[in-house]
Residue, then its C-alpha position, 0 to 999 in steps of 0.5 A: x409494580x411487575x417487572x412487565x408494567x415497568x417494561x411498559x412504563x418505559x415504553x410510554x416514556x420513550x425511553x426507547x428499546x434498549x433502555x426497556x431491556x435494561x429496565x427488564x434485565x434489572x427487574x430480573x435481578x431484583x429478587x435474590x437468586x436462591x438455593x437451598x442447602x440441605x447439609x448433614x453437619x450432625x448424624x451419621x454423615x456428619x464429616x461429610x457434612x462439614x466439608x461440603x459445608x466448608x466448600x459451598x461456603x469458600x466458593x460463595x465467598x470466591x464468588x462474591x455471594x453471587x451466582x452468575x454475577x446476580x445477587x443469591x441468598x444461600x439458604x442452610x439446614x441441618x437434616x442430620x442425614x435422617x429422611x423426615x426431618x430432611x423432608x420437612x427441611x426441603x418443603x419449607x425451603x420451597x414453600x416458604x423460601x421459594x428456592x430456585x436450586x437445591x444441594x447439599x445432602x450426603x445420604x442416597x437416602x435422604x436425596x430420594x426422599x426428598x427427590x420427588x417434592x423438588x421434582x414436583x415443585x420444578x427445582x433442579x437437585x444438582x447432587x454434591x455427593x449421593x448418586x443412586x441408582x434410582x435416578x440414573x436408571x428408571x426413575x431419572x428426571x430432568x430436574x436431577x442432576x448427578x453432578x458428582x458421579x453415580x453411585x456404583x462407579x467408584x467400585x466399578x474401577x475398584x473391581x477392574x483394578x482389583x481383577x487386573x491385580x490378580x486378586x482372586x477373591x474378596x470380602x465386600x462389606x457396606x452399610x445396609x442402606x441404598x448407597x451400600x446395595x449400590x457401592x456393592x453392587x458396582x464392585x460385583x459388576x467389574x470384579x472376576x474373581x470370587x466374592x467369599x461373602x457379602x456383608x451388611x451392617x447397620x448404618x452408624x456402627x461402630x464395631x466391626x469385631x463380629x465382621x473382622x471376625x468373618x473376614x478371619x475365617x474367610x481368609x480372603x486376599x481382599x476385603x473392598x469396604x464402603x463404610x463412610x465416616x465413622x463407620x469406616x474410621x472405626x473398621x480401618x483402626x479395628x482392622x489393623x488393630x487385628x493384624x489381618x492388614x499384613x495378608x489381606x489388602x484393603x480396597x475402598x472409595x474415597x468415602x473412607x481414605x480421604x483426607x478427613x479418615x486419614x486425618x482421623x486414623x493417621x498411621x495404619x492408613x498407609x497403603x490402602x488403594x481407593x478410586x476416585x474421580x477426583x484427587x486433590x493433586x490432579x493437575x488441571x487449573x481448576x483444581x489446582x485454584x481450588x485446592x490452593x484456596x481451600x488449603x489457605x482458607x482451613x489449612x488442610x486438603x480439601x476431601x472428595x465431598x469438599x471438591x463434589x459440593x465446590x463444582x455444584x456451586x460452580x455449575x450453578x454459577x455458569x447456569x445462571x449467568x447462561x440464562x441472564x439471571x432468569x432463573x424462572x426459565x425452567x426449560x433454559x436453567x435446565x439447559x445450561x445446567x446440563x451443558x456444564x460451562x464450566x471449568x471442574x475440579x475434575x477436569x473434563x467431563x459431560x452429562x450422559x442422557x441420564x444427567x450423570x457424569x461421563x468421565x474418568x475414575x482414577x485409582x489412588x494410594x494413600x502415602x507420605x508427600x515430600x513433607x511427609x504428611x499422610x495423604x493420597x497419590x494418584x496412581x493410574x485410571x482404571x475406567x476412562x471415560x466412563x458411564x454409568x451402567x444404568x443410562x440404557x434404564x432412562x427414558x430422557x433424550 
């Protein structure tokens, strides 16, 4: 029986109006509200994975397995960051599983593969960490939403971070895929001194001797790196294996001087400058509730993917209890996804027409804390409020 025959049963039953609205409201929460979680635990981005894993698992264990208080069925697959098998994973999730949210993916390449299939099926994408270029500008939709931040805008304050510093030139170097053009690129966009070369390698490498060789040769006074998981585990180690660290400062993004990188290359860490839009010791109660609870769940800090992947579940959350349950409402899900009625991690922040963030980008140091363990100190903001440079590229209202 559909929930409308029920509605009409207790219609003929006198139940009476409020008692219909309650039947209906129950119908509603019947079906389990679901949300597909594509997650990279294996491959190139799997330490990324992990922690975005670990995160969507404490914030549905804090939340009771519920969204917005109605039952949900969380839906998990490896894609291993590769596009195919990602694709395959997401069809079936829509096709056989009827998911009404998708999250999870680490890769830019993999979130715009599988883009276009969520688009065309009316599930909303609320990206725990890939914010492409692609879909903040000219091929934004409503159905995405870059929850975390837009690629370019962590090198966009690295840039202006390092020309108010005074370097005057720098080594950038990144994978050869979409979030390395993107990262590049936003450092490019901020940065006024000279760029001595522009480098790309292959996703996964894991030797940089040719690299650090260029760098060498090119004597800059910086080298700015996007090289996520072991990719940049494996430079940071060569690099000041090299001796170059002692005339050459280090700049990145959290995507290689977070907790998991430092966790993994301890000592020659120390002193490296990131940005960021998040760090575990911003002050704000959301945060701190989050980073205590995630401390006690894994004993250690949460990474900037643990943060991202714990406010997309979040945000679902408020988007549900907005809507009642009614998932099915695409127009009203979208609604209370973009108004963001909740408390971040990140501290306050609102979707721009592109449905990405506007918000603040701060510039850490990774340093020793009071009890001596290896980790990030927030230092200053270099872009305050900040939207991306793509929004003007995106026809949404």
């Amino acid at each position: 029986m559909n929930k409308a025959t029920l509605i009409r049963f207790a219609t003929r039953a006198a139940v009476g109006t409020a008692a219909a609205a309650a039947f209906a409201t129950s119908a509603l929460a019947a079906d389990p509200v679901k949300v597909g979680l594509a997650l990279d635990i294996s491959g190139p981005f799997a330490a990324g994975g992990a922690e975005t894993r670990d995160a969507i698992n404490l914030a549905i264990k804090l939340l009771d397995s519920k969204l917005g208080g109605y039952p949900a069925e969380f839906i998990q697959a490896d894609t291993a960051g590769n596009p195919d098998q990602a694709k395959q994973i997401v069809d079936r999730m829509i096709q056989q599983n009827k998911i009404d949210f998708f999250t999870g993916v680490t890769p830019s390449n993999v979130a715009l593969a599988v883009g276009p299939a969520l688009f065309a099926a009316k599930v909303p994408f609320i990206t725990s960490n890939p914010g492409p270029s692609q879909y903040a500008g000219a091929q934004c939709n409503p159905y995405f939403f870059g929850n975390g931040y837009q690629n370019d805008t962590w090198d966009e304050a690295a840039g202006k971070w390092a020309t108010d510093q005074g370097i005057k030139s720098s080594f950038i170097i990144a994978p050869n895929y979409p979030a390395g053009r993107d990262h590049l690129t936003g450092y490019k966009r901020t940065y006024k001194g000279q760029i001595v070369a522009e480098v790309y390698g292959k996703v996964g490498q894991l030797d940089y001797a040719a690299e650090i060789a260029q760098i060498r040769a090119a004597k800059p006074e910086a080298v700015f790196f996007f090289l996520p998981g072991g990719m940049g585990i494996n430079f940071i180690k060569q690099f000041v294996a090299s001796g170059l660290s002692k005339d050459v400062r280090l700049v990145t993004s959290p995507a290689s001087a977070d907790e998991d990188t430092i966790a993994a290359v301890g000592e020659p860490m120390l002193g490296l400058f990131s940005t960021s839009q998040w760090s575990h010791d911003l002050t704000n109660p959301a945060n701190i509730k989050f980073v205590t609870e995630f401390r006690k769940a894994y004993n250690r800090y949460p990474t900037f993917y643990a943060a991202q992947a714990y406010d997309v579940i979040m945000s679902i959350d408020a988007a549900v209890r907005d809507v009642k349950g009614d998932v099915k409402n695409k127009d009203a899900v979208l609604k209370a996804l973009k108004a963001a009625n909740y408390q971040s991690n990140r501290g306050p922040f609102k979707y721009g027409t592109n449905n990405f963030p506007i918000q603040d980008y701060y510039l850490r140091v990774i340093g020793k804390d009071n009890a001596g363990k290896i980790t990030n100190k927030t230092l200053a903001t270099p872009l305050k409020g900040y939207q991306d440079a793509y929004v003007s590229q995106c026809k949404m209202k």
